[in-house]
C-alpha positions in Angstrom: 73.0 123.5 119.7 76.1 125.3 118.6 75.5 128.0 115.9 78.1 128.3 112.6 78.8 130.3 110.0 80.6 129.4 106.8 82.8 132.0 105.6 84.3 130.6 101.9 84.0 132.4 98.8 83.4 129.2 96.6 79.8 128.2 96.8 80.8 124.4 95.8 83.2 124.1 98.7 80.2 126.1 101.2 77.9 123.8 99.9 79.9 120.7 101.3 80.8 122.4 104.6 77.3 123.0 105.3 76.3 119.7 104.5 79.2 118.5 106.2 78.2 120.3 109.5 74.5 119.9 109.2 75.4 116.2 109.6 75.8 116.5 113.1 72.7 117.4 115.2 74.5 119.6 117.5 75.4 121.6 114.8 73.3 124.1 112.9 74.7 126.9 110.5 72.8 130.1 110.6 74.4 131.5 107.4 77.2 131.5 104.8 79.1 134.1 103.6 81.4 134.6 100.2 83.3 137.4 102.0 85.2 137.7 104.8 83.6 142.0 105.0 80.1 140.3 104.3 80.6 137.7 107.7 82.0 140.9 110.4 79.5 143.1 109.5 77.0 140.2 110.1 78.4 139.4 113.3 78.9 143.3 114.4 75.3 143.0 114.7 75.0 139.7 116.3 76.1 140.1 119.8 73.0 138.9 121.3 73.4 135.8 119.7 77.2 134.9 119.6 78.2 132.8 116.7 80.1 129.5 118.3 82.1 128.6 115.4 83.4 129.7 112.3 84.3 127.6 108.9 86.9 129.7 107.8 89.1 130.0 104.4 92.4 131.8 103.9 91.9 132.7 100.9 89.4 135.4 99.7 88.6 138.5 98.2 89.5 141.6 100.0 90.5 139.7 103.1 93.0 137.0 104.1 91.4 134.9 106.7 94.3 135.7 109.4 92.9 139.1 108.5 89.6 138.2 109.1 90.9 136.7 113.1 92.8 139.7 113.7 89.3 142.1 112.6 87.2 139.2 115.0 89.6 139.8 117.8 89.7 143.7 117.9 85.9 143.5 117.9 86.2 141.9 121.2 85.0 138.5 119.3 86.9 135.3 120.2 84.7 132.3 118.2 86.1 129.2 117.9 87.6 128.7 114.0 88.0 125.5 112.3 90.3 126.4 108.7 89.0 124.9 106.0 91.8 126.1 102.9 94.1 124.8 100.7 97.1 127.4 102.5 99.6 124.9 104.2 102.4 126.7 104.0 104.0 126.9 107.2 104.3 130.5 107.7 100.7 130.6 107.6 100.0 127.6 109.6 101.9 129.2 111.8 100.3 132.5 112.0 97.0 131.0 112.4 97.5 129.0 115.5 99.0 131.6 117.2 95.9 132.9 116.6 93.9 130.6 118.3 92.7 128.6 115.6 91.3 125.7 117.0 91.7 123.3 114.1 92.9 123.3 110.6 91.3 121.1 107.7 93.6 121.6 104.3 91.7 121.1 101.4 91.1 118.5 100.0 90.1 116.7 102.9 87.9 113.9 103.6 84.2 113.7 105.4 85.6 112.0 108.6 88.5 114.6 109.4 85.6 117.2 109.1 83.9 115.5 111.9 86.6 115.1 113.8 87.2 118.7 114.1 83.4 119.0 115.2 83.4 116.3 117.2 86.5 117.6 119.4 85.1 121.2 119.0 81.8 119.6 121.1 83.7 117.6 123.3 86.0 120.7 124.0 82.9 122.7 124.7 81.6 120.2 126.8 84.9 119.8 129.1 85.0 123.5 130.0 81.4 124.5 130.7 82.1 123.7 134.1 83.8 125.4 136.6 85.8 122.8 138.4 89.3 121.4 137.9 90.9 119.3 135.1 92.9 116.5 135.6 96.1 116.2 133.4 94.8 113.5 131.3 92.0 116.0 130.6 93.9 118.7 129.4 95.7 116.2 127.5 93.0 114.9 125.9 91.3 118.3 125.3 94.9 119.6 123.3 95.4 116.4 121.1 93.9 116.0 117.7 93.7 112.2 117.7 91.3 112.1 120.2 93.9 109.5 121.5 94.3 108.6 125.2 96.6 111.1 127.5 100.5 109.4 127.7 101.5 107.4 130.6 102.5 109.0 133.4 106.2 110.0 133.3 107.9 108.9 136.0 109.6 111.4 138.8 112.4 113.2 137.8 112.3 112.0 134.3 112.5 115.6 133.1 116.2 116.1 134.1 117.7 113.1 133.0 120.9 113.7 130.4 119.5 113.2 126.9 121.7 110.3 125.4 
């Protein structure tokens, strides 16, 4: 079972992310938060029982979410976080996955994108619990959103042919 919290400052939209998440068996939220001070002081005192992954907005009182991932990270925590905001502008996008957000949902969105980041968050999870090698197609698979098959091999040299 993989433990969530919520951390969104609009109880409508933490309402459908719970209900979203709590969709999915594997899932389970332990608790919501409407700021982003409210959620690290929570998980200061969690560190017996790690928090998997965060539902995350940008914008809040007090503290930007990139904020909030910086504040995670110099604690020494590194949970998975799935965005769930209305920012899209590229500066932040871009901020945010350098970050290590692992996926980024801008609102509005529908039911079945919110699954799909849960669904590749399990399927991520599941690839590397183990401790042996992944093939290419693998990797691929673990780094693509569409959860579409790896690309054809490219044949042998193909990287230093002339570009037309």
């Amino acid at each position: 079972m993989y433990s969530v919290i919520i951390v969104e400052d609009d109880p409508m939209v933490a309402a459908i992310n719970r209900q979203y998440v709590e969709m999915e068996p594997a899932f389970s939220v332990k608790k919501e938060f409407r700021t982003a001070k409210e959620a690290l002081a929570w998980l200061e005192l969690r560190e017996r029982e790690p928090v998997d992954l965060i539902i995350l907005d940008y914008y809040m009182p007090l503290m930007t979410g990139k904020e909030f991932i910086d504040r995670l990270h110099s604690m020494g925590l590194a949970p998975a976080v799935i965005m769930v905001t209305a920012a899209s502008d590229v500066a932040i996008v871009r901020e945010l996955l350098s970050r290590g957000v692992f996926d980024y949902l801008v609102k509005p969105f529908e039911c079945a994108r919110f699954r799909q980041a849960l669904a590749r968050f399990a399927a991520t999870r599941t690839y590397l619990k183990g401790d042996s090698r992944l093939e290419q197609s693998e990797i691929d698979r673990l780094l693509s959103h569409s959860g579409a098959e790896a690309p054809a091999r490219l044949e042998k040299g193909w990287g230093r042919r002339p570009l037309p």
